[in-house]
Every structure is written in structure tokens, then in C-alpha cells.
N, C-alpha and C positions, 0 to 999 in steps of 0.2 A: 198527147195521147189520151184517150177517152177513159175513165174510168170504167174496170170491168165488175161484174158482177157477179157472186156466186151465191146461189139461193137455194133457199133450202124452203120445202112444204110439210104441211102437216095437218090433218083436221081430224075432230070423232066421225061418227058415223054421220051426222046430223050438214057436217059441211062438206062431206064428201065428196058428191054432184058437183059443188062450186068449184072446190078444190081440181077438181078435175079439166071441168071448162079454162080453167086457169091457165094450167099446165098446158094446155093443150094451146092455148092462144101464144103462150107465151114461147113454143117450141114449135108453134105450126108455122104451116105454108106462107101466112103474111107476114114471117121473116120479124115479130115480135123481136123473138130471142136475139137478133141481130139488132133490132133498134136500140134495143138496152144494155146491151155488150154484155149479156148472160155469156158466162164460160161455162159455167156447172149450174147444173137445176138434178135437185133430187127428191122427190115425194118418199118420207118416213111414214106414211100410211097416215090413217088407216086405209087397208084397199078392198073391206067388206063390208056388205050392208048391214050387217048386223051391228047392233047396239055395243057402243065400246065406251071404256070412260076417257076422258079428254087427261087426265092427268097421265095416264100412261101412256100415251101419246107425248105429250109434251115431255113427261120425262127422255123418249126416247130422241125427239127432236134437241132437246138440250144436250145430250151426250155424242151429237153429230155438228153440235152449231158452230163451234169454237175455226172450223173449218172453210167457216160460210160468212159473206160480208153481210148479206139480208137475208131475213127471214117470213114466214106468210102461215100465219095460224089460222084455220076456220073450226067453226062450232057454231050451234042455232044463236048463241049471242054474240059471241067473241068474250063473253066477261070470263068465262070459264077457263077458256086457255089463257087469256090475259092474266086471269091470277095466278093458274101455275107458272107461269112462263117466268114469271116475276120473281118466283121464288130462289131462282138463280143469278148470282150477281153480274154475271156479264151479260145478262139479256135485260134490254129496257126494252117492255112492249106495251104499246096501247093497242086500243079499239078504238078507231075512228070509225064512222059515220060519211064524214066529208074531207073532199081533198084539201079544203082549209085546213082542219083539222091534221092531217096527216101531213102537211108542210110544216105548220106548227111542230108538232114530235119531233121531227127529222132534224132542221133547222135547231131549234133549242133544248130539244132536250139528247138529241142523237139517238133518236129510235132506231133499235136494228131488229122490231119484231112488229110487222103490222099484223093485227088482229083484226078478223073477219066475222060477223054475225051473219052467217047464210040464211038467218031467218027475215033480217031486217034488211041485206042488202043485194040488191038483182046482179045479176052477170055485168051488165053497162057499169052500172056503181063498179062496183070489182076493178072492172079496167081502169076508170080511173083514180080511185084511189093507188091502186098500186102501177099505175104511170105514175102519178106523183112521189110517192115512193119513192122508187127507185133512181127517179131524176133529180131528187130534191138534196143538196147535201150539207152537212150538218154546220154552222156560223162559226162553233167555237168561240173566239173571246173568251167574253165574262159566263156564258153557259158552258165550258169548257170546267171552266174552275166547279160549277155547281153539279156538272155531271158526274166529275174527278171526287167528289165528296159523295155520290150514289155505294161507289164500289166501298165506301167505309161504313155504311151505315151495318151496324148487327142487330 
């Protein structure tokens, strides 16, 4: 049986529009949400145009994550929610750039929060980064023991 997926969104005002095109790919008519075996997708905002801070956001996403097997943060960089997101010990997230990158995370170090720069990356980038995502799943072994040591670090 296929592994399912339950994902959670989140961006400030700055990755909104992506965040949006996202959700909408990923729950529309070309049956996305079917290829990935989404069971639950849910957007914690922001859903205004107005200027918002990305930590209050992320805080609000961390207090829903624990629920969710992946996660999708946007912001004009992604560094910004990548650093809050971090600040919680059961969330490991980067910002990638490239779907190498984002195999890498997944693979070794067990990323369950991709991070988005809507400023640096187009709607095409998006989908594949998070195809890879969500298809990529984590080695374990010997990155298992080094992840296992993430959740001690204070």
C-alpha cells in the first residue's frame, strides 16, 4: 500500500499567491492530490494581502504539525520561516532551491518541512521541488542515528 500523505501549508503575506497556486494544484482537477496520496491538506494561512510576520504564522503551523506527515512553508526567502520553523524540535526544515537539494533533506536528514522563497522560486520550480518531496523517503541507517541526536540538542 502506498504511503499517504497529510500536509499542512503555510506562508506570510509575501508567499501567499504561491502558496495558493500550490494548494490548488495539489487538490485540483489534474487529480495531483491523488498522485501523492494526500488524505488531508490544510492551509494555516496567511489568507490576506496584507503584510504579516512569518513567525506568527509558523508558530501557528507548528501547533497544527504534530498531526501532519509533511509540511510546505513560503515566504519572499524561505530563510525566514525556515528559521522559525526550526525553533521546534520535531520540525526539521530546510529551504531548498533544487530538487537535488530537497532529495538530499528528505533522504538524510528526514526533512518533514520544505521551505519556499516565492521570491526566488516560480510556480514550475514549486511543483518540482515538492514532487520530490513528497515522493522522496527518508534512508535512515546511519542518518537515522544522527537525526535521533537533532531531538537532544538544547
Amino acid at each position: 500500500m502506498a504511503k499517504t500523505v497529510d500536509l499542512i501549508l503555510g506562508s506570510d503575506h509575501r508567499g501567499r499567491d504561491l502558496k495558493y497556486e500550490i494548494s490548488d494544484w495539489l487538490s485540483g482537477d489534474d487529480e495531483s492530490g491523488t498522485l501523492f496520496n494526500i488524505t488531508t491538506m490544510w492551509d494555516c494561512g496567511t489568507h490576506k494581502i496584507d503584510s504579516c510576520d512569518y513567525p506568527d504564522v509558523v508558530k501557528k503551523f507548528a501547533e497544527y504539525f504534530d498531526i501532519y506527515t509533511h509540511g510546505i512553508l513560503i515566504c519572499g526567502s524561505g530563510f525566514g520561516v525556515s528559521i522559525a520553523a526550526n525553533r521546534f524540535p520535531y520540525i526539521r526544515a530546510n529551504v531548498c532551491r533544487t530538487a537535488q537539494e530537497v532529495k538530499a533533506g528528505r533522504q538524510h536528514n528526514d526533512m518533514n518541512v520544505l521551505c519556499i522563497g516565492a521570491d526566488f522560486t516560480s510556480y514550475k520550480q514549486a511543483q518540482r521541488l515538492i514532487s520530490t518531496f513528497i515522493s522522496t523517503e527518508f534512508e535512515g541507517g546511519r542518518h537515522l542515528r544522527r537525526v535521533k541526536k537533532l531531538g537532544k540538542i538544547t
